[in-house]
C-alpha positions in Angstrom: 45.3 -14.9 17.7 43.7 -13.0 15.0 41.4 -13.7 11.8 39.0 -11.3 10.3 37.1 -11.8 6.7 36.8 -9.6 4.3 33.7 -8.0 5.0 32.9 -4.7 2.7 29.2 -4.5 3.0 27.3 -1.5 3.6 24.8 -1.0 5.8 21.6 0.6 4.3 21.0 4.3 5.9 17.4 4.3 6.5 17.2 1.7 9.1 21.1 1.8 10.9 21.9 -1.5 13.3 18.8 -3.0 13.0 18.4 -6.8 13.0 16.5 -6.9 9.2 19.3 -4.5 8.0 22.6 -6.5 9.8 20.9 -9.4 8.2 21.0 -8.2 4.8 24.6 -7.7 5.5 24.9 -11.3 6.3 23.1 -12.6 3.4 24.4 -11.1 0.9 28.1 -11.5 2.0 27.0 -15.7 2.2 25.1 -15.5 -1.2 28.3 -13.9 -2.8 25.8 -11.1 -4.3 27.3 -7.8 -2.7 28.9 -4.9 -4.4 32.4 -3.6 -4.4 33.1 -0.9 -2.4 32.9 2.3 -1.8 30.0 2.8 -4.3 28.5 6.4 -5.6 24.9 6.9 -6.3 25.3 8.5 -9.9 28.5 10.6 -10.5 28.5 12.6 -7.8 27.0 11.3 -4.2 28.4 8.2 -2.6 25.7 5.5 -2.2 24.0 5.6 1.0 21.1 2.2 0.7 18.1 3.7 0.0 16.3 0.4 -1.5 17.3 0.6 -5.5 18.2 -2.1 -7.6 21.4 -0.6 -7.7 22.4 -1.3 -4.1 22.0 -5.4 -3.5 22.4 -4.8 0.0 19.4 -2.1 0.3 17.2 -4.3 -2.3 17.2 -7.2 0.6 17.2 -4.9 3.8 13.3 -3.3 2.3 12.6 -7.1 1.2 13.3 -8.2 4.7 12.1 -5.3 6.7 8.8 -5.3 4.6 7.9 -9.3 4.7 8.7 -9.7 8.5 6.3 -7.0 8.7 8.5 -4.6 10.8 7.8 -1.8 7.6 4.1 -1.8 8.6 4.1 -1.0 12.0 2.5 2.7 13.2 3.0 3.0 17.0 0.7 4.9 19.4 0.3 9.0 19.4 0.3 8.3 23.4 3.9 6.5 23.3 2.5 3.0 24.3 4.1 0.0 23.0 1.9 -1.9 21.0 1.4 -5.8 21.4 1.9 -6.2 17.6 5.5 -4.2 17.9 6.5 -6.1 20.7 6.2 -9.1 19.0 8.1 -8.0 15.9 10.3 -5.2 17.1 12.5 -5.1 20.3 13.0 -1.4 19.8 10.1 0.3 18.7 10.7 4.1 19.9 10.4 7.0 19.0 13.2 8.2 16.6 14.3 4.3 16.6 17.0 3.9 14.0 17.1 -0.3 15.1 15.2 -3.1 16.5 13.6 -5.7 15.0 15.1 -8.5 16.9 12.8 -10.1 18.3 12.4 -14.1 18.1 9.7 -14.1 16.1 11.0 -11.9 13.5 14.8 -13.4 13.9 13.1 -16.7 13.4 11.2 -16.3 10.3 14.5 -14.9 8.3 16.5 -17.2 8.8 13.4 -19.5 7.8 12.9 -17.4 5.2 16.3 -17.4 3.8 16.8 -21.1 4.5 19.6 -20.7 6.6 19.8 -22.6 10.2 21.0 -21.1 13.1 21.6 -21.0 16.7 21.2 -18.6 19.3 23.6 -18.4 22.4 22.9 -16.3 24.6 26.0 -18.1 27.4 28.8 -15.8 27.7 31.4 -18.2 28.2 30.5 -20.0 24.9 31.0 -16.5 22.6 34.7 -16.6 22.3 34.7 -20.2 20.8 31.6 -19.7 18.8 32.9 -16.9 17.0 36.6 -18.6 16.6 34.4 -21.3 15.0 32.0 -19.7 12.4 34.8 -16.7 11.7 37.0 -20.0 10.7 34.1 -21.3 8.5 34.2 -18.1 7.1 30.7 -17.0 8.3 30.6 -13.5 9.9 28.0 -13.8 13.3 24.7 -11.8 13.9 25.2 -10.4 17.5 22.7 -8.1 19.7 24.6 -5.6 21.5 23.8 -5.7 25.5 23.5 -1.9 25.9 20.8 -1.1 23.6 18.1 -4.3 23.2 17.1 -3.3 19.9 20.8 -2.5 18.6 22.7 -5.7 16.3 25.9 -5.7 14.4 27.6 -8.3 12.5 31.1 -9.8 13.9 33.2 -10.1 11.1 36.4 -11.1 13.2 38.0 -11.2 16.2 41.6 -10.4 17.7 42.7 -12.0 21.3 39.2 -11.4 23.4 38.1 -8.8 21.4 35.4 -9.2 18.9 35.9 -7.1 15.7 32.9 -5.8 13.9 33.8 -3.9 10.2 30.9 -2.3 7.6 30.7 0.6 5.3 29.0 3.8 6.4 27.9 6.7 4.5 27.4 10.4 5.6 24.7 12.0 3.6 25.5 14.9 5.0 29.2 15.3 4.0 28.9 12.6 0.8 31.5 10.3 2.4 31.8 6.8 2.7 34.1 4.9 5.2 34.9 1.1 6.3 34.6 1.7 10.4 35.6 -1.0 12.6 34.3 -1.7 16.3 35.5 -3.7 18.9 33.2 -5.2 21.6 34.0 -7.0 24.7 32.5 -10.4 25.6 30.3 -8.5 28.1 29.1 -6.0 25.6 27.1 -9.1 23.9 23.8 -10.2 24.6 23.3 -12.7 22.2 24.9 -14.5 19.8 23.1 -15.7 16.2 25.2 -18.5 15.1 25.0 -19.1 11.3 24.2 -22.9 10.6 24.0 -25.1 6.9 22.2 -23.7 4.0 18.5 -25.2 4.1 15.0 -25.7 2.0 13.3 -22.4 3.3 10.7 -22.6 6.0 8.5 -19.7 5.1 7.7 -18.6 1.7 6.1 -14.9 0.0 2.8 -15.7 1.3 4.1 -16.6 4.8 5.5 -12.7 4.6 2.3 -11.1 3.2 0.5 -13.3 5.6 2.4 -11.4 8.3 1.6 -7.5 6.5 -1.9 -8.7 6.9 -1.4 -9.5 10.7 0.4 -6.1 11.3 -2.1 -4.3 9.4 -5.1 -5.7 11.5 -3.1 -4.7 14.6 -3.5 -1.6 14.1 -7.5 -1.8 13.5 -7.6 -4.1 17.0 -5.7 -2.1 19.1 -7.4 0.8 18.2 -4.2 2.8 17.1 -6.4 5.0 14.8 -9.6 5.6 16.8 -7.6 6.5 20.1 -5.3 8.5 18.1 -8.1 10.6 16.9 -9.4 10.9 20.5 -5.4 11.5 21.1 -5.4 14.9 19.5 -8.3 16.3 20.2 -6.8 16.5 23.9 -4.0 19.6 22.1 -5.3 22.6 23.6 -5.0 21.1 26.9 -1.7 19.9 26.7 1.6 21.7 28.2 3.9 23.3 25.9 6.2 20.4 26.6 3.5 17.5 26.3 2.9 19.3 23.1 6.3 19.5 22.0 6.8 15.5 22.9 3.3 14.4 20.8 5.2 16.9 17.7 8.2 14.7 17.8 6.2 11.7 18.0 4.3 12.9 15.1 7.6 13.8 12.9 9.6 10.3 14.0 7.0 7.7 14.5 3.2 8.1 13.1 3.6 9.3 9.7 6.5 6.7 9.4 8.0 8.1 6.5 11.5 5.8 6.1 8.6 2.6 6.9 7.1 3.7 3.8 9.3 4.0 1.5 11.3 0.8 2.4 7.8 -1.1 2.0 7.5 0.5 -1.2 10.9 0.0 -2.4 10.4 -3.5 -1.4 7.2 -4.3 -3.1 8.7 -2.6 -6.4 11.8 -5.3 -6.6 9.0 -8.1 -5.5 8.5 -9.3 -9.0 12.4 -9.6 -9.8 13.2 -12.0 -6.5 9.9 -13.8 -7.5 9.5 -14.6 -10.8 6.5 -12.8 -12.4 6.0 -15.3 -14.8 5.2 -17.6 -12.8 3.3 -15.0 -11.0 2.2 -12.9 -13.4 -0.9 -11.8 -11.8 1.3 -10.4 -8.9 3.0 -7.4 -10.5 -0.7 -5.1 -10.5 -1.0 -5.9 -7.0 2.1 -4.9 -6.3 1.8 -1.5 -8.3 -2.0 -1.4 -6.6 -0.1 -1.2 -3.1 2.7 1.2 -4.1 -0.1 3.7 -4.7 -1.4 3.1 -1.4 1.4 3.5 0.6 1.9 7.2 -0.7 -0.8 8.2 1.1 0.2 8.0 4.1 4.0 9.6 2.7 1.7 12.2 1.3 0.4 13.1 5.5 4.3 14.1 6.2 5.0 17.3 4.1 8.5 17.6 5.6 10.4 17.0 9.2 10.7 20.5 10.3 7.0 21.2 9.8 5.2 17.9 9.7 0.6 18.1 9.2 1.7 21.8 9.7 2.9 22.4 13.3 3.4 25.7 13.5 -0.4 25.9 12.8 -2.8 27.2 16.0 -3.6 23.9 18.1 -7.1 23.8 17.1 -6.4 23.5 13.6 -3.2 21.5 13.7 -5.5 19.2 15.6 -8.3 18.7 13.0 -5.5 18.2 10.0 -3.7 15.6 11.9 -7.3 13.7 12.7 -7.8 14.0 9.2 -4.6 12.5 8.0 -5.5 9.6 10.4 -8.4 8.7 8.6 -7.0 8.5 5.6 -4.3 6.3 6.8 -6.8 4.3 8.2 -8.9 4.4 5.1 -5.6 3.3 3.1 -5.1 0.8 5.1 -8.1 -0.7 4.9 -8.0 -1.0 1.7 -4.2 -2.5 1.8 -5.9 -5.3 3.2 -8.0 -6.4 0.2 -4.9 -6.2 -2.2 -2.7 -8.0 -0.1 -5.7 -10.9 0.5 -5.8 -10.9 -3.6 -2.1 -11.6 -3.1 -2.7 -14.4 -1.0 -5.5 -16.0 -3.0 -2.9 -15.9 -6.5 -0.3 -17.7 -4.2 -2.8 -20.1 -3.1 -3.7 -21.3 -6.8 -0.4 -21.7 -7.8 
């Protein structure tokens, strides 16, 4: 027995098979919004999701990403996990290309969305779930048991096997390709059932209430300040201890794909939400775009990120220096998005 739905979405690039970006997928495919397939950026270079207007799929990945408040998270120079990314990401690591499966943030976009759902986490009830909701014609969110932070979407099933189908595109080679993946039963960790089509539970402010929660995290658990201390330990450090806070500072701190997907979201804000009705909204949003290319602004390139190859002493003092002014930038993130908050709360 075999039945497998059409499913031609891609997968935005700058986040892989993370929940946020497998639930774009989803939507979109339910919505009836998505694009034909494959699509090219231009004339030349196949699409790969970077956040336009062009791509639907992208546009609601950064929307997604950005209001659960997954964009905003910085994690430690150290490599601790923070209490504010455990809460919203399941996977926050270095070099981390998913996550954000949490309950907390699976929970608030579905309520977001206004979709219900279940989650099943019995392995003997996977098979007839996904007969079920592959029969209503509702592909099934689905957290992969190897990796805790890695999702895909099941689009089908054949016999035992569950099928899971999606567009990728190679950057590198400017191809794009429909892969398909099976999984086993025992290669599933949960299941996130797809339920009726609801009155949302959690609205715009709900999202920038949750920015402003991430945002403080970062102030309370002293991710600035003890960075700072952090790096003023370089000269002592091994070559290899060196080498692992470099990788953490290329991947992780300056957060460059986190910052461009919250500002890719906050520039399509005002077309999901209607500025009129809003039209106070737009400046703010503008206001925040220019924030968050400061901390873009930090991360020069990959291969030679604050200046690496620098001597310690003075790699050290340029990366303290871009931590203020994160810190600073933040800071004064939080006053726009609490004039965000007090335009929703007139309406």
């Amino acid at each position: 027995m075999k039945n497998v739905l059409d499913f031609n979405i891609q997968f935005s690039n700058l986040m892989g098979r993370s929940f946020p970006n497998c639930f774009a997928g989803v939507y979109v495919y339910l919505e009836n919004i998505f694009d034909t397939l494959p699509k090219k950026c231009g004339k030349e270079r196949y699409c790969f999701g970077c956040g336009c207007s062009r791509d639907v799929q992208s546009t609601y990945f950064v929307l997604f990403d950005t209001l659960c408040g997954r964009s905003s998270l910085y994690c430690r120079l150290d490599g601790a996990m923070t209490d504010i990314a455990a809460l919203i990401d399941d996977d926050c690591r270095v070099g981390s290309w998913s996550g954000g499966g949490t309950d907390y943030t699976v929970d608030f976009l579905f309520g977001f969305t206004g979709y219900e759902y279940r989650k099943i986490t019995d392995s003997a009830a996977f098979k007839d779930e996904v007969i079920t909701a592959i029969g209503a014609g509702k592909p099934v969110l689905a957290k992969v048991a190897s990796n805790d932070g890695e999702f895909c979407v099941i689009t089908g099933y054949d016999g035992d096997a569950f099928i899971s189908s999606f567009y990728h595109t190679d950057q590198d080679n400017n191809t794009q390709e429909k892969r398909t993946i099976t999984l086993t039963r025992d290669e599933i960790k949960t299941l996130y059932v797809i339920g009726n089509k609801t009155a949302p539970r959690f609205t715009l402010k709900d999202g920038l209430e949750r920015i402003k929660q991430v945002i403080n995290s970062t102030f309370n658990e002293k991710i600035w300040d003890d960075g700072i201390a952090y790096v003023s330990a370089f000269e002592k450090m091994s070559a290899d201890e060196l080498t692992e806070v470099e990788t953490r500072v290329k991947y992780t701190f300056m957060n460059q794909f986190n910052s461009h997907i919250f500002g890719a979201a906050l520039k399509h804000l005002p077309k999901v939400y209607d500025k009129d009705q809003f039209p106070a909204l737009p400046d703010l949003w503008e206001k925040l775009r220019k924030c968050i290319a400061t901390p873009r602004k930090y991360a020069f390139n990959r291969g030679n990120v604050l200046g690496i190859s620098l001597p310690r002493a003075e790699f050290s003092k340029k990366l303290a220096t871009a931590i203020k002014g994160i810190m600073r930038t933040y800071g004064k993130m939080l006053l726009i998005i609490d004039e965000a908050i007090e335009v929703l709360d007139k309406k």
